[in-house]
C-alpha positions in Angstrom: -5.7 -9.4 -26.8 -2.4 -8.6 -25.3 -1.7 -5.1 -24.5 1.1 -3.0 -26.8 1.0 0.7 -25.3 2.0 3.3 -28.4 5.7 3.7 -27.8 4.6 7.4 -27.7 2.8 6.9 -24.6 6.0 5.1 -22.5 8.7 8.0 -23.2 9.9 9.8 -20.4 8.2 13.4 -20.3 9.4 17.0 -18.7 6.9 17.9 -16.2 6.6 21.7 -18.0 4.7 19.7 -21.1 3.2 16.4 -19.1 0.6 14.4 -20.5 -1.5 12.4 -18.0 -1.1 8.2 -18.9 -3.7 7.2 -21.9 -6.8 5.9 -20.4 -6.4 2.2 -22.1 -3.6 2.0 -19.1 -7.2 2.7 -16.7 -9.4 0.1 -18.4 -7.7 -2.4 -20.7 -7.9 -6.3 -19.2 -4.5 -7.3 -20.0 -2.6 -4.1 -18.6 -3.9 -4.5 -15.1 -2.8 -8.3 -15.8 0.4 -6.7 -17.0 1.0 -4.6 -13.8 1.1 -7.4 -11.9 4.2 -8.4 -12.7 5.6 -5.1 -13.8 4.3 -2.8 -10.7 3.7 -5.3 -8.1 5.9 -8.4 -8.3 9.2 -6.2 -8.0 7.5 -3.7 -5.3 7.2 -3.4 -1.3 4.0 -4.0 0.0 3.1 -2.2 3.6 1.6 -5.4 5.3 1.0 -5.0 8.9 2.5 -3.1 12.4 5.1 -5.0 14.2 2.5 -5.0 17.3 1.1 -7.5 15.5 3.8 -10.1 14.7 5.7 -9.2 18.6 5.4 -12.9 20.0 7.1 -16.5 18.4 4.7 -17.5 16.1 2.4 -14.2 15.9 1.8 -14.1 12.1 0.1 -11.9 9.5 -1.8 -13.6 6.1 -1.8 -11.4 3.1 -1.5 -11.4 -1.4 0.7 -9.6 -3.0 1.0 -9.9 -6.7 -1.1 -12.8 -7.0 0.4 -15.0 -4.5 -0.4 -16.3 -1.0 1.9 -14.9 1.6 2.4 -15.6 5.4 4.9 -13.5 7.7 5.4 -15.1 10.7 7.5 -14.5 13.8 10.3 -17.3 14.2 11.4 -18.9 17.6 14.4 -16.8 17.6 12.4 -13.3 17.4 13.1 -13.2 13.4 10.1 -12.0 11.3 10.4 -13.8 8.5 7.9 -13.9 5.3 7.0 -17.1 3.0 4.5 -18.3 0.2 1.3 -19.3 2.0 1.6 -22.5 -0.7 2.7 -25.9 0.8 5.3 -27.7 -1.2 3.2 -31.2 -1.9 -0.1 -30.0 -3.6 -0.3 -26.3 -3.3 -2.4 -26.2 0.1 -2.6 -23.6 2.3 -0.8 -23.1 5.6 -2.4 -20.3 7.0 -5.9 -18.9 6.6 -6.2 -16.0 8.9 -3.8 -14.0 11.2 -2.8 -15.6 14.6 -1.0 -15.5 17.5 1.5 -17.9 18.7 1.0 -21.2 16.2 3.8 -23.6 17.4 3.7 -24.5 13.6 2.6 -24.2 9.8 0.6 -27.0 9.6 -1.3 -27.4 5.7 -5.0 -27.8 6.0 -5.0 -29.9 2.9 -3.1 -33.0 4.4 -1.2 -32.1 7.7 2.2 -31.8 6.0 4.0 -29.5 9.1 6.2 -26.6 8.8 8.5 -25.2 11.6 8.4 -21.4 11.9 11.6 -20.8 9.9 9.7 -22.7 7.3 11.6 -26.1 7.3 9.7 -29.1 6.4 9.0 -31.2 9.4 6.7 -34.0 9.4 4.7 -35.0 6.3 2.2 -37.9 6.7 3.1 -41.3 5.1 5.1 -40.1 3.2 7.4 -43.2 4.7 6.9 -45.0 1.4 8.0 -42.2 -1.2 11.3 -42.9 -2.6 14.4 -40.8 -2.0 12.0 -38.2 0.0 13.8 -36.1 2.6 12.3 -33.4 4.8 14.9 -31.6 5.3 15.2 -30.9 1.2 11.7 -29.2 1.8 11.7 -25.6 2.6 9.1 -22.7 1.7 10.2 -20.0 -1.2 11.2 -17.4 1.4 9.9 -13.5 0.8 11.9 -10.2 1.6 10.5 -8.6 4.7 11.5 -5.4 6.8 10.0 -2.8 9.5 10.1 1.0 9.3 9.3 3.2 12.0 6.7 0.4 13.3 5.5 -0.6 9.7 6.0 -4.0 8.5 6.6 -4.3 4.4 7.1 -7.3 2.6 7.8 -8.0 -0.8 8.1 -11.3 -3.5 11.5 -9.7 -4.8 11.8 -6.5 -4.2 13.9 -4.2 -6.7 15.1 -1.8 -4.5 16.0 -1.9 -0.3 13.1 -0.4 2.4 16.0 1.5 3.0 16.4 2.8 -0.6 12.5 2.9 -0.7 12.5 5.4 1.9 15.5 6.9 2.1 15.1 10.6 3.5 11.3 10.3 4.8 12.0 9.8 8.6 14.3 13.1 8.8 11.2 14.7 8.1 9.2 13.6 10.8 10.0 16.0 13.4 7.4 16.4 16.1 5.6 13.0 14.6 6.6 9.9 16.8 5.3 7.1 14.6 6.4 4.6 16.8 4.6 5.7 19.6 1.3 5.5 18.0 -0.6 2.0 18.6 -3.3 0.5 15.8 -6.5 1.5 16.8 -8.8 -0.3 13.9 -9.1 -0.7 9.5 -11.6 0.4 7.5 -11.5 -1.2 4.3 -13.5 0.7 0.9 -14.3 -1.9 -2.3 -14.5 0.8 -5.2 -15.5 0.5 -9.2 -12.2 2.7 -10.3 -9.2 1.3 -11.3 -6.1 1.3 -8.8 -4.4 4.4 -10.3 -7.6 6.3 -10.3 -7.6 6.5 -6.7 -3.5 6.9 -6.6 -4.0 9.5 -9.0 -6.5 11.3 -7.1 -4.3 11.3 -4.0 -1.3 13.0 -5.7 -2.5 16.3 -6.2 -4.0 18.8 -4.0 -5.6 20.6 -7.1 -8.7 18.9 -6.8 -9.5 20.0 -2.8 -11.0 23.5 -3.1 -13.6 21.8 -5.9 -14.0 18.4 -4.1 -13.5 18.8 -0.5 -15.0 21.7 1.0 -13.9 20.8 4.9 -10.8 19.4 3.9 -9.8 23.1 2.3 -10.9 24.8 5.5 -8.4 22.7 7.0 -5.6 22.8 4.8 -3.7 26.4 3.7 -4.2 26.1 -0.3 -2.0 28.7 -1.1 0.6 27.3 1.1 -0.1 23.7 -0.4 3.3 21.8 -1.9 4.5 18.7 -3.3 8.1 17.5 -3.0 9.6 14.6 -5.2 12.1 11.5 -4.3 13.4 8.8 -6.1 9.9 6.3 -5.0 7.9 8.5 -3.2 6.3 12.2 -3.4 5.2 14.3 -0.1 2.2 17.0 -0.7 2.2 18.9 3.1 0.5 21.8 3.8 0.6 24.0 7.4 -2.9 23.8 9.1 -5.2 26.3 9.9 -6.2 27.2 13.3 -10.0 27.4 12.7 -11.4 24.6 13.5 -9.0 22.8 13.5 -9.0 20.1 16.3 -5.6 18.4 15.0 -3.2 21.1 17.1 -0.5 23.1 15.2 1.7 21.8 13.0 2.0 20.4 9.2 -0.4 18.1 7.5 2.0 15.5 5.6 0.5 13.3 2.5 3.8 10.7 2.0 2.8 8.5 -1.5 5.3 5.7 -1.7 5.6 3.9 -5.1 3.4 1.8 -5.9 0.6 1.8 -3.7 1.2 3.1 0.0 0.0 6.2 1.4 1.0 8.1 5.2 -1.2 10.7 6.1 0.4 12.4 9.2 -1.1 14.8 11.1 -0.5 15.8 14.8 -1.0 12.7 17.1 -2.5 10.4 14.1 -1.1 8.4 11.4 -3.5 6.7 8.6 -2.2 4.6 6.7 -3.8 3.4 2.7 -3.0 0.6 0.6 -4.8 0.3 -2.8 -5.1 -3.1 -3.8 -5.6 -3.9 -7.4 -8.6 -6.5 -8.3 -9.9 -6.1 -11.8 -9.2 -3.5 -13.9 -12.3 -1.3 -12.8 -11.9 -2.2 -9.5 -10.0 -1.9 -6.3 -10.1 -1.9 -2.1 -8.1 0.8 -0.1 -7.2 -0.6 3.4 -7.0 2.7 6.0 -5.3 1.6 9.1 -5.8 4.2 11.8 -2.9 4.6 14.5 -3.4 7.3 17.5 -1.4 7.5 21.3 -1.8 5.2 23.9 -4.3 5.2 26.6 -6.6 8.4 25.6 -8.2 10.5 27.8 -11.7 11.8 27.4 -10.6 14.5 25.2 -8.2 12.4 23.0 -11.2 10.3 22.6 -13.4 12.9 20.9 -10.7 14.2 18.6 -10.6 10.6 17.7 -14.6 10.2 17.0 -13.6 13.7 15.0 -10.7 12.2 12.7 -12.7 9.3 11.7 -15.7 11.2 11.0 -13.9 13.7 8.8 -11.9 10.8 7.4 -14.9 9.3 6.5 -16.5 12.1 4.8 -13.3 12.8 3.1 -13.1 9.2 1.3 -16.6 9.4 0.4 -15.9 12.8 -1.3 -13.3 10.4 -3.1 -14.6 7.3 -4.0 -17.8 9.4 -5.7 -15.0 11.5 -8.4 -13.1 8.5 -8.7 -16.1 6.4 -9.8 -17.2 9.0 -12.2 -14.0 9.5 -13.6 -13.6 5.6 -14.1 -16.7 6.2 -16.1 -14.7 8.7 -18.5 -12.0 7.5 -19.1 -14.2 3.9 -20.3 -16.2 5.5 -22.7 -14.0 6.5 -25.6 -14.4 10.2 -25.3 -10.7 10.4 -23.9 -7.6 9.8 -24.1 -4.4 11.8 -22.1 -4.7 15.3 -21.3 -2.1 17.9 -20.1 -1.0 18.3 -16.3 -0.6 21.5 -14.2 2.9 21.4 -13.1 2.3 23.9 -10.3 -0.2 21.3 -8.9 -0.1 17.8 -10.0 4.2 17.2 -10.3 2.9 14.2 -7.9 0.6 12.5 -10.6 3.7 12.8 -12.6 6.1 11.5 -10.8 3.9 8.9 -10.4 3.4 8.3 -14.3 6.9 8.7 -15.0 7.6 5.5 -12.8 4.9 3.9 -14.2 6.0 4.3 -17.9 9.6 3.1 -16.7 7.8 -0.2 -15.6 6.2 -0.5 -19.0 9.5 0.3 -21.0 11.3 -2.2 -19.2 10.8 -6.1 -20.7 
């Protein structure tokens, strides 16, 4: 049946007397069908590093909102995105990432794409009637790099610009561009999306959840700062332990799915992908400096093993809640505004989706 949220539910609320979103939103079929158009359709998608689309014909395969998508550097150094979907029977151009293809050629029946996406050559096709190659072109995507980070989007509703107005003048001592990708780790889990965006926003869970995490972090110190389409939870680090260096651990959430987490000489980088309404995969891309020395190397071997234990400490309160909020026992309760103005910023953008047609 198609989901009608209770108009209740979608208006706008003050973060002093915040409920958290109904948990239908968390487990009802036709809302995560729903959010596909309203969240993800309309919203950036973080996609690759420009590393990896640097040479003429480097490209990148991906989904985003349901459809195939290929970004692929032109002949003139233009990165450029398109529907992975040729134009004669829906076959695909690209199956995996590459490095310099001369062309998109469709694996269904060797219709041939140049790297601007320009039909050129379509096999005999000679005896189709008024059929020109040149009125053949792939449905073009929006695509655009920050600070290293390649985004792409099917029709974006706001500029990367926009998007991220304001985050890069608070980088100071954190050159992202000088970090190189080092690997992905990718994490199927039984929650829906928003479980584990929701679980992100808010440091009020670490002292209960986390246990090394909050020897790292300074609780007391622990805040979260709002934009327009993104929130930033930082915290100064402590100096026990602490094999990071000095400085500020920075948590950027950008709307609807993206996460930064920036610590001294590392950026890890999330994207929650929606797959069925109890289920979703979190891609962590790990970036660190070039050409490590033996102790840079340890601190690495560190970072991934307290990354590690960190999601694990995740996925397990995620899945239980996901549990919860399917069994009928709940519905929306309040939010701590001293601790959780992320989650609402978050449902507040969420709710504007759902008001909108």
């Amino acid at each position: 049946m198609p989901f009608r949220p209770d108009p209740d539910w979608l208006q706008p609320q003050p973060l002093e007397r915040a409920s958290a979103l109904p948990a239908p939103f968390y487990t009802d079929a036709d809302a995560a069908a729903q959010e596909i158009r309203r969240v993800f359709a309309g919203s950036w998608q973080l996609v690759a590093h420009a590393a990896q689309l640097r040479e003429p014909g480097d490209h990148i395969v991906d989904e985003i909102a349901g459809v195939p998508v290929v970004l692929m550097r032109g002949d003139d150094g233009t990165l450029r995105g398109f529907h992975n979907v040729c134009r004669h029977r829906a076959g695909p151009l690209a199956w995996c990432n590459g490095r310099g293809a001369r062309a998109l050629r469709c694996r269904y029946h060797g219709w041939t794409y140049t790297l601007d996406g320009q039909l050129r050559n379509a096999p005999e096709m000679d005896s189709a009637q008024d059929f020109d190659t040149a009125q053949v072109q792939l449905p073009r995507i929006a695509v655009d790099t920050w600070q290293g980070l390649v985004f792409a989007a099917l029709a974006p509703e706001t500029s990367l610009a926009e998007l991220l107005g304001g985050v890069a003048a608070r980088l100071q001592g954190h050159d992202l561009p000088a970090l190189v990708y080092s690997h992905r780790d990718s994490y199927e889990i039984g929650c829906n999306w928003k479980v584990y965006v929701d679980n992100y926003l808010e440091g009020y869970h670490v002292p209960h959840i986390h246990p090394e995490l909050n020897r790292l972090l300074d609780y007391r110190s622990y805040r979260t700062e709002v934009a327009a389409w993104y929130s930033l939870q930082w915290s100064p680090l402590e100096n026990s332990g602490n094999f990071y260096g000095q400085g500020d651990a920075l948590y950027y959430f950008i709307w609807p799915n993206t996460m930064l987490n920036i610590l001294p000489g590392r950026l890890q980088t999330n994207r929650v992908v929606a797959l069925a309404p109890d289920r979703c995969r979190v891609d962590f891309d790990y970036y660190y400096p070039v050409q490590p020395d033996e102790a840079e190397q340890q601190r690495r071997r560190q970072d991934q093993q307290f990354s590690d234990a960190v999601q694990q400490e995740d996925v397990d309160i995620c899945l239980a809640v996901q549990k919860r909020l399917a069994c009928g026992s709940y519905l929306a309760g309040r939010l701590c505004p001293r601790r959780e103005s992320g989650v609402h910023h978050f449902h507040e953008l969420l709710r504007r989706a759902w008001r909108e047609p």
